[in-house]
PAZA-559488 format. One line per 3 residues: number of its first residue (from 0); for each residue z, x, y of N, C-alpha, C, O. Coordinates in steps of 0.001 Angstrom, whole numbers, plus 500000, padded with zeros to 6 digits. Each point is the difference from the previous one (the first is absolute). Layout:
BEGIN
NUM) Z X Y Z X Y Z X Y Z X Y | ...
% end
This chain:
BEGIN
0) 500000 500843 498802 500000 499157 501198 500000 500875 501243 500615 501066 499986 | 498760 498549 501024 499429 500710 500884 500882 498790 501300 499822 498803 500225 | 501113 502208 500376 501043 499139 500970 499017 500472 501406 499666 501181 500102
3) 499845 497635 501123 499598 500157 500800 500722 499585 501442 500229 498798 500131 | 500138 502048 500918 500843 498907 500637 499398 500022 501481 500245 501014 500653 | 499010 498003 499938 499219 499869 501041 500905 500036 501640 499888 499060 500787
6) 500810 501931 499459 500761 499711 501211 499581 500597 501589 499301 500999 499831 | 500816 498833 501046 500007 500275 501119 501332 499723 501028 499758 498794 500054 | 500925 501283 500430 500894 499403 501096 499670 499094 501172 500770 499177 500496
9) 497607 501159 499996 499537 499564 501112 499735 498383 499110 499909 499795 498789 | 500036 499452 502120 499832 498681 499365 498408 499797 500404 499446 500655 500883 | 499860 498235 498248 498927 499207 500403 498779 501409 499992 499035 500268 500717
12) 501655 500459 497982 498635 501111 499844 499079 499868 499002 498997 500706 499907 | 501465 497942 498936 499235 499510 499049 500707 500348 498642 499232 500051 499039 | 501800 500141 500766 501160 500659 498839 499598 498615 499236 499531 500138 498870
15) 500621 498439 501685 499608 498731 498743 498260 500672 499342 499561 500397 498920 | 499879 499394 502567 498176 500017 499449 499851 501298 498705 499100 499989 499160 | 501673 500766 500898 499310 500965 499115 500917 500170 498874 499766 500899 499193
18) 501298 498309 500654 500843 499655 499021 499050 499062 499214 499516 500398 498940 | 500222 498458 501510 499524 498907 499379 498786 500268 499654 499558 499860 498859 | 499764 500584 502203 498234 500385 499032 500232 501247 499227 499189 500194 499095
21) 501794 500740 501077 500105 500753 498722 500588 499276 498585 499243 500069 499032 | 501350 499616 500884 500636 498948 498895 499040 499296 499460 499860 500121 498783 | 499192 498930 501985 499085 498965 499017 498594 500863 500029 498902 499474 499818
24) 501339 502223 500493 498831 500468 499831 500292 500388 498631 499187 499604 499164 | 501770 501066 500438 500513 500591 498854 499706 498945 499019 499142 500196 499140 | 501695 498386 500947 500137 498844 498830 498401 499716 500054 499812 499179 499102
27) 498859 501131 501571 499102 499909 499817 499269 500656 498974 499132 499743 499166 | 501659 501341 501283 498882 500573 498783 500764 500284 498940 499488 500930 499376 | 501931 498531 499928 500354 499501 498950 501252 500726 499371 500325 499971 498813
30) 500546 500929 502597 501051 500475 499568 500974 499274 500662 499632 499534 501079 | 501432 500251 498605 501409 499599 499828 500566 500391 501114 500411 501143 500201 | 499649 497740 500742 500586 500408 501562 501245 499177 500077 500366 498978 499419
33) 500305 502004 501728 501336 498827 500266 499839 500334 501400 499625 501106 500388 | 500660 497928 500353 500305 500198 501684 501447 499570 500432 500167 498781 500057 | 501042 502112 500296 501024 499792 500376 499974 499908 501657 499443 500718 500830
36) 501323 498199 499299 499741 499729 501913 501617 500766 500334 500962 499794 499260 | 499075 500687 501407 501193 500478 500785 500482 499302 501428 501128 499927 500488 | 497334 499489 500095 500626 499622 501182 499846 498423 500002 499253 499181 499466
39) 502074 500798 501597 500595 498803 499835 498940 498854 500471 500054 498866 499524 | 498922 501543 501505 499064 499383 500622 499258 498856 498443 499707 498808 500093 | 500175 502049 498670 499893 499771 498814 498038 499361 500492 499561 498869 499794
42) 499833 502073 500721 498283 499912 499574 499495 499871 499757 499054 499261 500274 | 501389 501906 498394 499600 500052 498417 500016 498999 499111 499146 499518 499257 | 502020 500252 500965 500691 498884 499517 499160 498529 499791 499891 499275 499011
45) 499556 500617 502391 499523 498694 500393 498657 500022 499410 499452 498968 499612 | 499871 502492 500295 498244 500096 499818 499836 500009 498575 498965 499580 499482 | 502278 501011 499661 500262 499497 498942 499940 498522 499465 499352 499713 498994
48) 501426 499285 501801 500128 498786 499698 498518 498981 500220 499753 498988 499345 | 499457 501553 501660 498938 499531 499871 498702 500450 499221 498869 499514 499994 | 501697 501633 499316 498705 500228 498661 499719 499290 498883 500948 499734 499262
51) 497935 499885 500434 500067 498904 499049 500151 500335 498360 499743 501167 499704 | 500580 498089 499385 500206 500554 498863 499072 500554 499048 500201 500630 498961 | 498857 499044 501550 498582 500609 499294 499516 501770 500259 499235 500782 499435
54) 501613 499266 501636 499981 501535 500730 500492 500646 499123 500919 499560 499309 | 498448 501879 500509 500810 501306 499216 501501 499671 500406 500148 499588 501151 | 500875 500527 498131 501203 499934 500448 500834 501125 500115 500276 500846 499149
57) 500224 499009 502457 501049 501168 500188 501676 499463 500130 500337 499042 500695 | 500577 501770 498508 501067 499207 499666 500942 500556 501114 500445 501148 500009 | 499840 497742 501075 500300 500161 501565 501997 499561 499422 500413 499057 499326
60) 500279 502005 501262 501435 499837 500629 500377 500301 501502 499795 500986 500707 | 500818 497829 499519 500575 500053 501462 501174 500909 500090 501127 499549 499793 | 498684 501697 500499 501324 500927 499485 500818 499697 501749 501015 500690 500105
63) 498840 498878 500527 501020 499949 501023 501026 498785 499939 500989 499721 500679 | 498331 499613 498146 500755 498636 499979 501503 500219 499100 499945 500999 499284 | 501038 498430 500656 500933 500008 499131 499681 498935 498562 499632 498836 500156
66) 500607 501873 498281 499397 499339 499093 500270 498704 500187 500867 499745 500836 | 498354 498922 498319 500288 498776 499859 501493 500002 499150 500364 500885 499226 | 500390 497881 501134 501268 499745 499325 499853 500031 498353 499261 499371 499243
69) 501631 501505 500552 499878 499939 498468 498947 501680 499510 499441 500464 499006 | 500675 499712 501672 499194 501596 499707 499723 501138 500568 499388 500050 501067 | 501027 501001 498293 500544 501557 500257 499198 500188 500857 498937 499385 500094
72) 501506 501616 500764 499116 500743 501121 499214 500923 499186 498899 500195 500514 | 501292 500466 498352 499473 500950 499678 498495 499167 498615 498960 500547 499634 | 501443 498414 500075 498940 499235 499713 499033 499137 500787 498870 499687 499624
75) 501742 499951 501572 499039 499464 501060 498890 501501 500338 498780 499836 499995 | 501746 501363 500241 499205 500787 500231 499136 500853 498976 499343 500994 500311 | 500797 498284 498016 499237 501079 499141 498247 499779 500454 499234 499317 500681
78) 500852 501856 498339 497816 500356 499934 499989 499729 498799 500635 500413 499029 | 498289 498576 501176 499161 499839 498397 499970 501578 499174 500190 500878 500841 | 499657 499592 498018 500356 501212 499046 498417 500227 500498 499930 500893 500844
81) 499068 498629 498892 498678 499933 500124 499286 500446 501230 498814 500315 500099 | 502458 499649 501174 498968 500518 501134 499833 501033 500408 500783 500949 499976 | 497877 498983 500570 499390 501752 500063 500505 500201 501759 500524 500979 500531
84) 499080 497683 500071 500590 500370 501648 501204 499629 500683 500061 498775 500104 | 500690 501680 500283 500692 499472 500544 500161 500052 501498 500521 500986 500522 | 499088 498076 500130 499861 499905 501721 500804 499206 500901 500026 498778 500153
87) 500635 502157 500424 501370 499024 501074 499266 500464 501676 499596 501032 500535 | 500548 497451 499843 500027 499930 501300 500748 500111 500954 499439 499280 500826 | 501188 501004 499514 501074 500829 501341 500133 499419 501513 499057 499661 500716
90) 501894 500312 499507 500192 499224 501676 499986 500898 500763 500539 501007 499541 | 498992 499112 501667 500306 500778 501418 501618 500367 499270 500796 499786 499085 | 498846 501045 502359 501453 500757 500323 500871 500226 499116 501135 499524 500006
93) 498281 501423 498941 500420 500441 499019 501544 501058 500332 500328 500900 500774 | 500088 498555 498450 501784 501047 500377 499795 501364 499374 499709 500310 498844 | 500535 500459 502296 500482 501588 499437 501447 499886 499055 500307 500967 499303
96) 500418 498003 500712 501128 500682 499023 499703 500416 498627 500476 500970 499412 | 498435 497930 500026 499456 500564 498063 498736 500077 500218 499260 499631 499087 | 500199 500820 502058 498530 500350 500037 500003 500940 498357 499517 499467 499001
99) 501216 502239 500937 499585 500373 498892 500144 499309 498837 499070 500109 499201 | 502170 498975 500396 499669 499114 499105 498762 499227 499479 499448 499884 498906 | 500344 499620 502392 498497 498820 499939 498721 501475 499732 498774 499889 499981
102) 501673 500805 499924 498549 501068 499882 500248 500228 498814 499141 499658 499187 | 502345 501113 500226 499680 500681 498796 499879 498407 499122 500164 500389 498844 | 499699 498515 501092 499644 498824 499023 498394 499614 500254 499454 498970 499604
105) 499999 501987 501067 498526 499617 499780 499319 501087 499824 500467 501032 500482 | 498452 499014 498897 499215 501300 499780 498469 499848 501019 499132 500860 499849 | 500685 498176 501000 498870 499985 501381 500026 499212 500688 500021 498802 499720
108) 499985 501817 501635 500519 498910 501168 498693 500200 500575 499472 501104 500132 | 499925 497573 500272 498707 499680 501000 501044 499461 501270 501103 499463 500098 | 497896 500999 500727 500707 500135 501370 498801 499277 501060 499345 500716 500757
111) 500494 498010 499197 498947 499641 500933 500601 500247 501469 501160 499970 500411 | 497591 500289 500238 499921 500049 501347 498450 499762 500907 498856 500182 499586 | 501598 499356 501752 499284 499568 500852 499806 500748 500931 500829 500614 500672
114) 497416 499349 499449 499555 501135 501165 500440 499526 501542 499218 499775 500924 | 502097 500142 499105 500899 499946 501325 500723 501058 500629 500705 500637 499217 | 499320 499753 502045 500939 501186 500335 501573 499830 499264 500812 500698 499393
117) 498987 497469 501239 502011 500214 499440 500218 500131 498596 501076 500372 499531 | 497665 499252 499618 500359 499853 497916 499897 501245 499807 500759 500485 499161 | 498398 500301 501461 499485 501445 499489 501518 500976 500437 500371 500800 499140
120) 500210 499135 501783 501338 500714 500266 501251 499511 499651 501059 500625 500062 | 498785 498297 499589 500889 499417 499246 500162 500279 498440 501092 500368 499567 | 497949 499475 499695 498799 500274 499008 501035 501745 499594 500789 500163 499070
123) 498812 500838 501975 500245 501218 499994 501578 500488 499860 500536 500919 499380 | 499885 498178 501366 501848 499872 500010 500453 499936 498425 500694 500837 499424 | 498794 498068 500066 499916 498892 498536 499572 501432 498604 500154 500121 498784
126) 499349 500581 502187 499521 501064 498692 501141 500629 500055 500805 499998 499069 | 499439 500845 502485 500930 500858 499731 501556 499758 499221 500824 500841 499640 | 499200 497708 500269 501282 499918 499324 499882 499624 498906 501079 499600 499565
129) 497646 500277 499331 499591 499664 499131 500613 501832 499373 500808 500308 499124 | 498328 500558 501844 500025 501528 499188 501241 500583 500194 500360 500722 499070 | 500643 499143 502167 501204 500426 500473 500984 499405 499449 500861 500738 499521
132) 499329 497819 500370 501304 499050 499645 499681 499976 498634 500712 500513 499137 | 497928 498734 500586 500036 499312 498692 499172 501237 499199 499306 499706 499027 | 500777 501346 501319 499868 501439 499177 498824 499848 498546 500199 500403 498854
135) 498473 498821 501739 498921 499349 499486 499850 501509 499078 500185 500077 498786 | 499490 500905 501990 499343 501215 499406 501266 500190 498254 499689 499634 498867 | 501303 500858 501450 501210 499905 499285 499825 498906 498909 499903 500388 498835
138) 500056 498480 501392 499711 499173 499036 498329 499752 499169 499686 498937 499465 | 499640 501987 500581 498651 499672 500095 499127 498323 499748 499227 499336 499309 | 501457 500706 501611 499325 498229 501346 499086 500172 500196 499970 500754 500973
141) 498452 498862 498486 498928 500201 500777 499895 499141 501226 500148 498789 499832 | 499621 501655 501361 499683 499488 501119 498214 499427 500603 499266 500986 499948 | 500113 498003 500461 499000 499592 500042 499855 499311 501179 500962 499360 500426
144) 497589 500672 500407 499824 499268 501033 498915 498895 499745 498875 500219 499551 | 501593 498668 500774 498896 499259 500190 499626 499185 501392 500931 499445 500584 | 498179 500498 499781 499869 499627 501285 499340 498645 499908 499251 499683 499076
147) 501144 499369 502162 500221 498559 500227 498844 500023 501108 499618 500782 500871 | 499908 497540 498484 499091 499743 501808 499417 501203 500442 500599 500534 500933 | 498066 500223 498512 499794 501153 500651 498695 499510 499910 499483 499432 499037
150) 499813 500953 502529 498400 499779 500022 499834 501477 500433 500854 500739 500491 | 497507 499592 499139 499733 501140 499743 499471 500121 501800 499955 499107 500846 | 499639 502613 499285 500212 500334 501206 500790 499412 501518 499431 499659 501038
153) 501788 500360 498719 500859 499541 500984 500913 501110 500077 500454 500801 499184 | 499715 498930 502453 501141 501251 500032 501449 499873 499681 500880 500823 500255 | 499219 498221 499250 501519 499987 499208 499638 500640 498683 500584 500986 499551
156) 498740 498592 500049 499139 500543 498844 500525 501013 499673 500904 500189 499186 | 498279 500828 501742 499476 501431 499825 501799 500597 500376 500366 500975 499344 | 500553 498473 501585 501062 500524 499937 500882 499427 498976 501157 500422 500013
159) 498631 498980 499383 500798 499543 498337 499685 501671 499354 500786 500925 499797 | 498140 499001 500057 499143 500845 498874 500617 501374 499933 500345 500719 499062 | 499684 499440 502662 500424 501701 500128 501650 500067 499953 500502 501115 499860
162) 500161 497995 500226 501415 499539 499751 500184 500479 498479 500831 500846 499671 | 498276 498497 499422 500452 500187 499038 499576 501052 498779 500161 499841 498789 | 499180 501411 502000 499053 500582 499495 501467 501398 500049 500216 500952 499250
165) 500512 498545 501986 501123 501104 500609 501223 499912 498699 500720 500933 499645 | 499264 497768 499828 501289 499769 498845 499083 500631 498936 500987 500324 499341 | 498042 500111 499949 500005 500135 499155 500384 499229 498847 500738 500352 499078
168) 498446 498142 501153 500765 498774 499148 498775 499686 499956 499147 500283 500841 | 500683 498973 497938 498194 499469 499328 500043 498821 500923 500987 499431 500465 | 497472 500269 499740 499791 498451 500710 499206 499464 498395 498891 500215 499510
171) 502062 499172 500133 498717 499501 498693 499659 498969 500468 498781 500150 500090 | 501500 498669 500363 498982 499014 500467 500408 499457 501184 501099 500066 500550 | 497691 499282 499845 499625 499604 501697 499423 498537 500236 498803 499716 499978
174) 502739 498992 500361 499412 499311 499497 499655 499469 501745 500510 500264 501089 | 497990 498589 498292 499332 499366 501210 500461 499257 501170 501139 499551 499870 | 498345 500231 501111 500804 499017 500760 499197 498934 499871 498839 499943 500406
177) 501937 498946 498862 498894 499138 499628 500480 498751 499403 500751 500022 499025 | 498851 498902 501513 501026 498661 499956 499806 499486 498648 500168 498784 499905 | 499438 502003 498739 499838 499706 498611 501432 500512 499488 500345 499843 498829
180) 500424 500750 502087 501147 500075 499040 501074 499197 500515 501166 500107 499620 | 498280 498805 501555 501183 499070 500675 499374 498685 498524 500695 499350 499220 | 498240 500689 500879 499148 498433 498702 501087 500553 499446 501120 499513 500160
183) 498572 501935 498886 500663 500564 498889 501515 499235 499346 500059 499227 499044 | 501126 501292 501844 501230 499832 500475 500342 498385 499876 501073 499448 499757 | 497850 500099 500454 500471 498473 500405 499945 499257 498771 500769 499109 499638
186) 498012 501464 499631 499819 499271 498411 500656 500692 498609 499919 499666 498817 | 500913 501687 502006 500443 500618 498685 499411 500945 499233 500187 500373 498842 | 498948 499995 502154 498311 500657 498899 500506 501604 500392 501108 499985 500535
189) 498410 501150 499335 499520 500965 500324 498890 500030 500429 499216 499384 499278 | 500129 501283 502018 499040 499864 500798 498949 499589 498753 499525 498877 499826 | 500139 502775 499036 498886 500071 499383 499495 498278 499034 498834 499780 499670
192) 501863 499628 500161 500214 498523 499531 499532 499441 500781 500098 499002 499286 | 499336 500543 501769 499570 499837 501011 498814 499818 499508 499496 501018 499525 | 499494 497429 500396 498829 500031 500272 498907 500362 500839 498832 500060 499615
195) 501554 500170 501495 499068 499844 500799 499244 501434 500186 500593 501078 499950 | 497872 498754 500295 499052 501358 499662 500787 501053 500627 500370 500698 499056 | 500141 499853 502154 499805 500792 499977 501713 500305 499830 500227 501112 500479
198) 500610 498461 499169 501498 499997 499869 499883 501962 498900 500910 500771 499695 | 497570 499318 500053 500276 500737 498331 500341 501639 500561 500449 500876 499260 | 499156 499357 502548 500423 500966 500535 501160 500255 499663 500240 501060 499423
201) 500898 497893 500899 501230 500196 500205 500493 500632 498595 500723 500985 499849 | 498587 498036 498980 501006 501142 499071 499524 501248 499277 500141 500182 498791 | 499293 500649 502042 499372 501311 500114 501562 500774 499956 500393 500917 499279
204) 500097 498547 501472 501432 500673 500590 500997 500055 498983 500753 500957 499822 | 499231 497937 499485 500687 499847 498699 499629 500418 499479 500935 500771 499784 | 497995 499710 499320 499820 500221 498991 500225 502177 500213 500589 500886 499382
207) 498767 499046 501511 500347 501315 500720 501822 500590 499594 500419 501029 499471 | 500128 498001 500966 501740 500301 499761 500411 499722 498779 500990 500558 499527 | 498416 498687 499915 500310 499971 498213 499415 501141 499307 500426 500903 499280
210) 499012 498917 500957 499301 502049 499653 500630 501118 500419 500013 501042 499345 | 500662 498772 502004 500663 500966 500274 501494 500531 499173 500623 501046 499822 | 499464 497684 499868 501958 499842 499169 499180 500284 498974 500326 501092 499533
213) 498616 498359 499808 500011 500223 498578 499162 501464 499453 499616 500274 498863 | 500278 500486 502353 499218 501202 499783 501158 501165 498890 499538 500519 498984 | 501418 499632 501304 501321 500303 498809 499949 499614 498220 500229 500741 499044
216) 499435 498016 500988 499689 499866 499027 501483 499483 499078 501031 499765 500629 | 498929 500114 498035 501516 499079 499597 500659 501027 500614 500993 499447 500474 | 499053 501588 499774 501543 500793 500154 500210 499842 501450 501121 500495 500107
219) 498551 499159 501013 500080 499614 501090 501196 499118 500503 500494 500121 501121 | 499807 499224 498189 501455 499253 500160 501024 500549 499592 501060 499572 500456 | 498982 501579 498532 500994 501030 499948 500323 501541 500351 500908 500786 499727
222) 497439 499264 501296 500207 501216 500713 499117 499225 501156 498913 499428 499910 | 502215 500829 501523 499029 499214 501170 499077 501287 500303 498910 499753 500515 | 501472 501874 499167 499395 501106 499886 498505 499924 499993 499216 500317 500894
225) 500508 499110 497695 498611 500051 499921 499224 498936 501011 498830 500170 500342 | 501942 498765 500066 498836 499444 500898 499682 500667 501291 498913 499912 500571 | 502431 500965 499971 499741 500712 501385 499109 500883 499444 498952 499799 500614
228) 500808 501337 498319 498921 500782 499706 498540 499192 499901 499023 500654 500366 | 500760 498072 499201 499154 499358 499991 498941 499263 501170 498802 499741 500111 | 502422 500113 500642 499143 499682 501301 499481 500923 500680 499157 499667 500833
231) 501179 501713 499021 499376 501196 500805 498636 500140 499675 499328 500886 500528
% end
């Protein structure tokens, strides 16, 4: 099992969008996903509830919630034995007190961000305490960028790019700005699910980042090692 944990601190950088189309990208193509929601806003939660049952199924827990009456916390929160992903969604303003906790329990953190002055330095803050507090390197945490709402030649753009060229952190995917992942969201789908002709851009990006995690190969979930050698 391959633990993924999608966080940022800055809010409204797309931590649901690339939770959720990662999740029903995975149960698409026929491995064993779980999506744990962390934040209380509960998103996930909701984009979950509107997927229909005919959909690849991803087996969704509201982990911010307290279990239903009559059952353990530690059974409200199991993983199917069977799953290969495991993907938690994360709230803003993530606390430095178990930042290293919340790191050493995942083996790759995607870190969306927006070609904004304030996400991109914010964004930069969010690393340094990823590598300083939550001692990512130390735990071998692979670290990952993915970028939100990005249209090509713009000068937010081009200063995202060189921002993140300075961390020495992969950009594996770059997703569109493009009102197929508001349809998406609303019906429960992952963008690539999406009929419409030209929706098939969007999951370029996905399939791109599923390749990227799965470039390791089975041993990848028990050494996050080989996927940082892999993406180079």
């Amino acid at each position: 099992m391959l633990r993924i944990s999608v966080m940022n601190t800055k809010g409204g950088c797309g931590k649901t969008t690339v939770a959720t189309n990662l999740a029903s990208y995975c149960a698409c193509q026929g491995y064993a996903t779980s999506l744990f929601d962390y934040d209380r806003q509960a998103s996930s939660i909701r984009w979950l509830k509107q997927r229909k049952s005919g959909r690849p199924p991803v087996h969704g827990v509201a982990a911010f919630a307290p279990p239903p009456e009559g059952v353990t916390r530690s059974w409200h929160m199991r993983v199917p034995e069977n799953t290969r992903y495991l993907i938690t969604d994360t709230p803003a303003g993530y606390g430095l007190v178990d930042m290293e906790d919340r790191v050493a329990e995942t083996d790759v953190i995607l870190i969306p961000v927006l070609p904004s002055f304030i996400d991109i330095h914010s964004t930069a803050d969010f690393v340094r305490d990823l590598l300083l507090i939550g001692k990512a390197r130390a735990h071998n945490t692979q670290l990952a960028i993915v970028t939100n709402r990005t249209r090509i030649r713009t000068r937010a753009v081009e200063k995202l790019e060189r921002f993140l060229q300075q961390l020495d952190i992969p950009v594996i995917a770059r997703i569109r700005d493009t009102q197929h992942y508001v349809a998406a969201a609303e019906r429960g789908l992952g963008v690539h699910e999406l009929a419409e002709r030209d929706a098939h851009k969007d999951m370029e990006s996905w399939a791109a980042l599923l390749d990227w995690l799965d470039s390791g190969g089975e041993d990848i979930g028990r050494s996050p090692r080989l996927l940082k050698n892999a993406s180079r």
